[in-house]
C-alpha positions in Angstrom: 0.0 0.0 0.0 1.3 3.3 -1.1 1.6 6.3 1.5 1.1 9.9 0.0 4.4 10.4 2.8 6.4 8.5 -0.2 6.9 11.5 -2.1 8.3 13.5 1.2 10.8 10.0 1.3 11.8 10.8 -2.1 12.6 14.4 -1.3 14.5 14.0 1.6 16.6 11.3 -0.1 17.2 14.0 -2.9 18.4 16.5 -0.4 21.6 17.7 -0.8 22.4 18.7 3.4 20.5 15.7 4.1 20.3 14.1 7.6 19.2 11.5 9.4 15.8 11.2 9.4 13.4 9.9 11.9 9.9 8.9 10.9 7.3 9.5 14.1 3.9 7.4 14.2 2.0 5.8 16.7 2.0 1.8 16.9 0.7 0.1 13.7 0.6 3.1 11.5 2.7 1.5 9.6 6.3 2.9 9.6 8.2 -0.2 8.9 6.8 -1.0 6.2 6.7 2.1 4.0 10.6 2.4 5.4 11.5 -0.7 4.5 9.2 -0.3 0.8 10.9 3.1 0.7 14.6 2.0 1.0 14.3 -1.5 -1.3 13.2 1.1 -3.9 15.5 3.5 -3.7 19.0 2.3 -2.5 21.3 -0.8 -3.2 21.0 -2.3 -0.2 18.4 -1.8 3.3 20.5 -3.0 6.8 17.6 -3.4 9.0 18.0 -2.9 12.5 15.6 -3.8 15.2 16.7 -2.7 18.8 13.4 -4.8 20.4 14.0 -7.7 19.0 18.0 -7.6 19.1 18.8 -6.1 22.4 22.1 -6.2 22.6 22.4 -4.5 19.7 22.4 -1.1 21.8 25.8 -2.2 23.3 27.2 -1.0 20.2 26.7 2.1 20.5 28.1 2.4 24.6 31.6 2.3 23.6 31.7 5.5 21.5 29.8 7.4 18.9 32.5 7.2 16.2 30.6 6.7 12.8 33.5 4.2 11.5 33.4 2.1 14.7 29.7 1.7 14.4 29.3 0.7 10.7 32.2 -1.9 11.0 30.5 -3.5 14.5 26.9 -3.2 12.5 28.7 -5.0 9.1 30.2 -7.7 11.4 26.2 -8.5 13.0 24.8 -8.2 9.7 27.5 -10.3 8.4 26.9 -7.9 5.2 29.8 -4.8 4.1 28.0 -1.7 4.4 28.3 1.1 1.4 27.5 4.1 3.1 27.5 5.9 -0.5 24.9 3.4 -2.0 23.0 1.9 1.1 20.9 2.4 3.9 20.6 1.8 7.3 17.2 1.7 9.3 16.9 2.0 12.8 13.9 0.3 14.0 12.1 1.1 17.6 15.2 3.3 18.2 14.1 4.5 21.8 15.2 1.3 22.7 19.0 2.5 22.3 19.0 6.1 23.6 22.5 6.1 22.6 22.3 4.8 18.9 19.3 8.4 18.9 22.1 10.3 20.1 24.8 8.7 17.2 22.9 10.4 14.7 24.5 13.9 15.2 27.8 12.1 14.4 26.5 10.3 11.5 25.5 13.7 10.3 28.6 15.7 11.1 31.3 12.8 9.9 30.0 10.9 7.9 26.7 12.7 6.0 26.7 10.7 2.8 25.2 7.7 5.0 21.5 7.3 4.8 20.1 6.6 7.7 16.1 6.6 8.8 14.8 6.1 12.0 11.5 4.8 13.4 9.9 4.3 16.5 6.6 3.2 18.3 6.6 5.6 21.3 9.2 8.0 19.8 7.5 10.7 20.8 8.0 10.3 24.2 11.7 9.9 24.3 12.4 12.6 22.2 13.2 15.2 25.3 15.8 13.3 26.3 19.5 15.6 27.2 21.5 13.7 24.4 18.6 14.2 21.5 20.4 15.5 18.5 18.7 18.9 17.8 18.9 20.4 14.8 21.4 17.6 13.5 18.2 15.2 12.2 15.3 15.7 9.9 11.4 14.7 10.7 8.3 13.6 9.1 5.5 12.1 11.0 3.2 9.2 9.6 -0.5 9.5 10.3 -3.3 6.8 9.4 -4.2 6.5 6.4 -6.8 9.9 5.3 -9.9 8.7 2.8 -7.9 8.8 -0.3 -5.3 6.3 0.7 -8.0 4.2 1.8 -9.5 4.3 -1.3 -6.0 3.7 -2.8 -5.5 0.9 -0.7 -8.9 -1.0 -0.9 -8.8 -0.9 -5.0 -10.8 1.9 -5.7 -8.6 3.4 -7.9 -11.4 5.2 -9.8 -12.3 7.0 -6.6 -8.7 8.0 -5.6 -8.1 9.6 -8.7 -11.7 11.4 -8.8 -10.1 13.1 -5.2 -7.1 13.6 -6.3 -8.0 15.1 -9.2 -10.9 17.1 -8.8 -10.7 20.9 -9.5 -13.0 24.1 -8.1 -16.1 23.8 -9.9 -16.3 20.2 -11.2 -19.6 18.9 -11.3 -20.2 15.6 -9.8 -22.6 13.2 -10.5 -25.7 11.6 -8.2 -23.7 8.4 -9.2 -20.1 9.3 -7.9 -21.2 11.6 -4.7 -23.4 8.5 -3.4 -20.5 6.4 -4.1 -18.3 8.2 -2.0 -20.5 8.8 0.4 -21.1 5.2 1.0 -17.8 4.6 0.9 -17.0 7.0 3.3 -18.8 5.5 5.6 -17.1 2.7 5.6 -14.0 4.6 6.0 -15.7 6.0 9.7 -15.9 2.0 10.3 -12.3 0.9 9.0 -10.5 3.7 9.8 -6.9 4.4 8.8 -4.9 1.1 10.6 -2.8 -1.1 7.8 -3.7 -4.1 10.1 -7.5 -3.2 10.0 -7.7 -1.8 6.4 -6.1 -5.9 5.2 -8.6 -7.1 7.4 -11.1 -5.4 5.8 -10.2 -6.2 2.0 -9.3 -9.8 2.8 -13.6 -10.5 4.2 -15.3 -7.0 2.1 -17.0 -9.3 -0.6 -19.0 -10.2 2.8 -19.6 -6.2 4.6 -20.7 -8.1 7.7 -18.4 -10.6 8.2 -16.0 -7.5 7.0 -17.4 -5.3 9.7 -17.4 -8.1 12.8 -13.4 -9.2 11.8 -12.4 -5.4 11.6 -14.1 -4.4 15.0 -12.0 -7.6 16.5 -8.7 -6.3 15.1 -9.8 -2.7 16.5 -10.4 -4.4 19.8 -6.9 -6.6 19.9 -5.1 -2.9 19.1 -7.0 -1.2 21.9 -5.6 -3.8 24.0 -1.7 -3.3 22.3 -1.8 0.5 23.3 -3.2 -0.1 27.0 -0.3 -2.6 27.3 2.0 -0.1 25.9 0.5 2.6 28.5 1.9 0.1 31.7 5.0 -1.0 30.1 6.1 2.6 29.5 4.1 5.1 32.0 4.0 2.9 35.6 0.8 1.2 36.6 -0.4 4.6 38.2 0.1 6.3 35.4 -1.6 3.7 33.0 -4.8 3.6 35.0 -5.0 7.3 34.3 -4.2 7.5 31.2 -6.4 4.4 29.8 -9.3 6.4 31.7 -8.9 9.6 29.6 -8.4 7.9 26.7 -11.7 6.0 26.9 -13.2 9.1 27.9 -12.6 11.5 25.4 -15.5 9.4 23.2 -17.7 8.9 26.1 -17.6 12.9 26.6 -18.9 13.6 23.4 -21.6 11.0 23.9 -23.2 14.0 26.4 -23.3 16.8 23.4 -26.3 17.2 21.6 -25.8 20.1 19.5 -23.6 17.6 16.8 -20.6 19.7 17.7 -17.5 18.8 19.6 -17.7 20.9 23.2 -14.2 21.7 25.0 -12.9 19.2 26.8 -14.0 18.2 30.9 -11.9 17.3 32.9 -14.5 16.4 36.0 -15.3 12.9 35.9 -12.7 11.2 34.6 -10.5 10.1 37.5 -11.9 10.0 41.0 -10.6 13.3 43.2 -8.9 14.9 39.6 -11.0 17.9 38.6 -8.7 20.2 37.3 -6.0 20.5 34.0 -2.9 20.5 36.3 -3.4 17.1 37.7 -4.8 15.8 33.7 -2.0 17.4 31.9 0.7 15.3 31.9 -1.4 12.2 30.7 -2.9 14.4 27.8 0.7 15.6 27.0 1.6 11.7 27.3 -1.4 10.7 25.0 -0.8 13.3 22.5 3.5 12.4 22.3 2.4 8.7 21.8 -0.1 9.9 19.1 -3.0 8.5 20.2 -4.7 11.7 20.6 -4.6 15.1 18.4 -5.5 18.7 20.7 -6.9 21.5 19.3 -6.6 24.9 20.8 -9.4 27.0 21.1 -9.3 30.5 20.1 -11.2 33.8 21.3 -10.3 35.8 18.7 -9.8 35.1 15.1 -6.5 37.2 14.6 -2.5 35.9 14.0 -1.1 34.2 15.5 -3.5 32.0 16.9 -1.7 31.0 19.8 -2.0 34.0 21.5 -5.5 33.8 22.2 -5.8 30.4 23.4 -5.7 29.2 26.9 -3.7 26.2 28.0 -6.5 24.5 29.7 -9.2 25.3 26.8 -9.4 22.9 24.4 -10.4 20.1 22.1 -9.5 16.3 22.0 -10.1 14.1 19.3 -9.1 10.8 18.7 -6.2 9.4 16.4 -8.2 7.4 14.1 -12.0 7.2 13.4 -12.5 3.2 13.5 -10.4 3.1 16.7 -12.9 6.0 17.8 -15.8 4.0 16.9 -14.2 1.0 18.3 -13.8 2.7 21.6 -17.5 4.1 21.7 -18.7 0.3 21.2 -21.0 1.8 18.3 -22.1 -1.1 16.1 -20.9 -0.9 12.5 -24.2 -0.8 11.3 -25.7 2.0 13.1 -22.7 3.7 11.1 -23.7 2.5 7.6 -27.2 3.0 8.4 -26.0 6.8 9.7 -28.3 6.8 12.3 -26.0 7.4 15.3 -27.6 10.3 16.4 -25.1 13.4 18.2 -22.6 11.1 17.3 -22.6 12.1 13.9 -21.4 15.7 13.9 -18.5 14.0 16.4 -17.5 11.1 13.9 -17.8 13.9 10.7 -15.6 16.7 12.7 -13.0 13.8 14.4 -12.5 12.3 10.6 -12.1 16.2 9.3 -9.4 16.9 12.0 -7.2 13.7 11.3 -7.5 14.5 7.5 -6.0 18.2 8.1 -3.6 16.4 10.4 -2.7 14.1 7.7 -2.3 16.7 5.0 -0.9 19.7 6.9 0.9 18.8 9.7 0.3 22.5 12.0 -1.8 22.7 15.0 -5.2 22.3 15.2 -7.7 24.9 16.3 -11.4 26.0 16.6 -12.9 29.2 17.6 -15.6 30.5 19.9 -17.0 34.0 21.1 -20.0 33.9 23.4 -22.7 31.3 22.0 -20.6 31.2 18.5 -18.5 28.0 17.9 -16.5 27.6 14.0 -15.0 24.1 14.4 -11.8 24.8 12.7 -9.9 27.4 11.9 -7.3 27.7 9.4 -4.3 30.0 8.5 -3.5 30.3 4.5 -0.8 32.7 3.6 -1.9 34.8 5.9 -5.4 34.7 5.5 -7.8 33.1 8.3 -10.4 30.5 6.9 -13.1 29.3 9.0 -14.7 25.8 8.4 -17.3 24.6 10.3 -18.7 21.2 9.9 -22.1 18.7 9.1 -22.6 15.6 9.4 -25.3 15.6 7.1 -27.2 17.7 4.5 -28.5 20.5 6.9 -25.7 23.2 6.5 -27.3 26.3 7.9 -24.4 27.8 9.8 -25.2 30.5 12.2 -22.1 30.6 13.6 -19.9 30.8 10.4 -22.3 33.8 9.6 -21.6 35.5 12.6 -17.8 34.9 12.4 -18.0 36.2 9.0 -19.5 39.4 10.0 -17.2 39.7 12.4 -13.9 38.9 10.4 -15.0 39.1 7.1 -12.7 35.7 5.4 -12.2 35.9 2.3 -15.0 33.1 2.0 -16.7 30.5 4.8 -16.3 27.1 4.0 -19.0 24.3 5.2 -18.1 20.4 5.0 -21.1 18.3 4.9 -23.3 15.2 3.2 -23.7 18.1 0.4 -22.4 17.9 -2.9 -19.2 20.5 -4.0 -20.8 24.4 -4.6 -18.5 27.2 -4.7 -20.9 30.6 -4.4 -17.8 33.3 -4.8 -20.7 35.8 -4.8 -21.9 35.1 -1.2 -18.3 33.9 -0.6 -19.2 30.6 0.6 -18.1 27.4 -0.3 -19.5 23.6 0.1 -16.9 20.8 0.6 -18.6 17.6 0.7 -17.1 15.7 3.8 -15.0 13.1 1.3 -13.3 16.3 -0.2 -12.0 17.4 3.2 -8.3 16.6 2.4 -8.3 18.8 -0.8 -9.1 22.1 1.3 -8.5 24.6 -0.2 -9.1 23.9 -3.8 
């Protein structure tokens, strides 16, 4: 399966100061494999290196950091020579050997015609660490796959290209748009998980059978990412942290305007009411991936930052099947899309991982008094505000009132509608599938 983050692999392989680079991604997103798909492609030979399932490989790196040292002790385990103009090395679950993170500088300063990528599970939690080499390695995070790779991915080629290569204005058909609609939907099921999305293809000729095994696989990975909360947080810490990440769905169960509220922090664990005492499991969540934030903003001016709070926000979840998998809502109440609130939550959840997949920035959302804009974006300066329907009722009082306010250079609403693009009224209609290709 092809990753749209195979292009950015291409780049950085092209680069002429290039450095290490370490690919970011939360467990079984698939970083291995596009690596390891990447490298056979592109270089003469791949020297894989796994520090979990070769621990004493890190004693390697505890003599010294010398480059020349390293390859030769890596050739001799590999039992391979190492051309360090022509191949590549990959570091795999590197956190495991703090000291091979740290070798990269060196790598980089001595001996920078080495290619060298770097991936880890829970990367994002190590990558504080005193020895990290700052401004000596290059990054590029790897999301779940967003609608169009999933379209990609299941076969539908026909469908990936309509997305990819659909232009302002392009009329599409009662045929097409209930294609991708439906399809869609099965995308809030699936989600964006290589594991789930084979599972899926292997049983789809039978949707039920489809929907039970993917929902099972969802379940098993549930289980991986609690068990990676104890082994790497303390049992404390875990018990915390597995409550706020089941709640965050069960919170948004309580909302019945459709639209994602700011997140509570009462209720979660016994005696914790407050963002002090929550914050270092959200920060912990969000480092491992599992969880994106979204600041909310009191006035729509640049930079955004500046009018947020730190304990005013949004949470959404990583992926929407693990999201629906999580809120124990049966498959078919999602095909049939009669879920109720839930609907605005699964429609603005898959919108948020989409921008996270295409445009890396931070998340955030507005609100003034009774007004609420889901997202907000920044464009070349320019402030666009996108609010978001789960189905075909798109009257947007808020967006109206932000608009009067802030006058955008157009409103944007993301629904069950097909594309319209009124430059007149400047307001445009994305239909939910198209929510990748903002702006067109």
């Amino acid at each position: 399966m092809k990753r749209f983050i195979w292009n950015q692999l291409l780049q950085w392989k092209e680069k002429k100061d290039r450095k290490p680079l370490i690919l970011k991604g939360v467990r079984q997103v698939g970083k291995t494999y596009i690596l390891r798909s990447f490298a056979e492609a592109n270089f003469s030979n791949v020297h894989y290196i796994n520090f979990e399932k070769d621990e004493q490989l890190a004693s390697i790196f505890n003599v010294d950091l010398s480059p020349e040292r390293i390859l030769k002790e890596l050739s001799f385990h590999l039992n391979l020579p190492i051309d360090p103009k022509n191949d590549i090395i990959l570091f795999d679950e590197i956190q495991n050997a703090p000291k091979a993170l740290t070798s990269l500088k060196y790598f980089y300063e001595e001996m920078p015609e080495m290619a060298i990528c770097s991936a880890g599970s829970l990367l994002g939690l190590h990558l504080g660490n005193e020895a990290f080499p700052v401004g000596k390695v290059d990054f590029l995070e790897l999301y779940p796959f967003s609608f169009a790779e999933f379209l990609r991915g299941t076969g539908d080629q026909k469908s990936y290209i309509f997305l990819r290569d659909y232009s302002k204005g392009q009329t599409v058909s009662d045929h097409i748009h209930n294609h991708l609609w439906e399809q869609l939907k099965i995308y809030f099921i699936v989600g964006g998980l290589p594991e789930v999305i084979n599972t899926y293809v292997l049983h789809k000729n039978d949707l039920f059978s489809a929907m039970e095994q993917v929902r099972k696989k969802q379940k098993d990975l549930i289980i991986a990412y609690n068990a990676d909360m104890a082994k790497h947080s303390g049992k404390q810490n875990a018990m915390h942290l597995e409550r706020l990440f089941r709640n965050i769905p069960a919170q948004l169960a309580k909302e019945q305007n459709l639209s994602v509220s700011r997140f509570r922090f009462k209720g979660i664990i016994p005696g914790i009411n407050r963002y002090s005492r929550l914050a270092d499991s959200i920060d912990w969540l969000i480092n491992a991936g599992l969880i994106f934030k979204s600041g909310i903003i009191n006035r729509a001016e640049l930079p955004f930052s500046a009018y947020t709070k730190e304990n005013f926000f949004k949470l959404y979840l990583f992926d929407p099947g693990i999201l629906g998998a999580l809120s124990d809502l049966p498959p078919k109440t999602i095909l049939d899309y009669a879920y109720g609130s839930y609907k605005g939550y699964f429609a603005e959840n898959y919108v948020a991982c989409e921008f996270k997949c295409f445009d890396s920035k931070n998340l955030f959302s507005w609100q003034e008094n009774t007004a609420e804009v889901e997202f907000i974006r920044e464009i070349n300066g320019s402030i666009f505000p996108i609010e978001i329907k789960s189905g075909n009722i798109t009257q947007a009082k808020s967006l109206k009132v932000f608009a009067d306010k802030y006058n955008p250079p157009y409103r944007t609403v993301m629904s069950g509608k097909k594309p319209l693009f009124d430059d007149v009224n400047k307001l445009h209609n994305y239909p939910l599938y198209l929510a990748s290709r903002f702006p067109i």
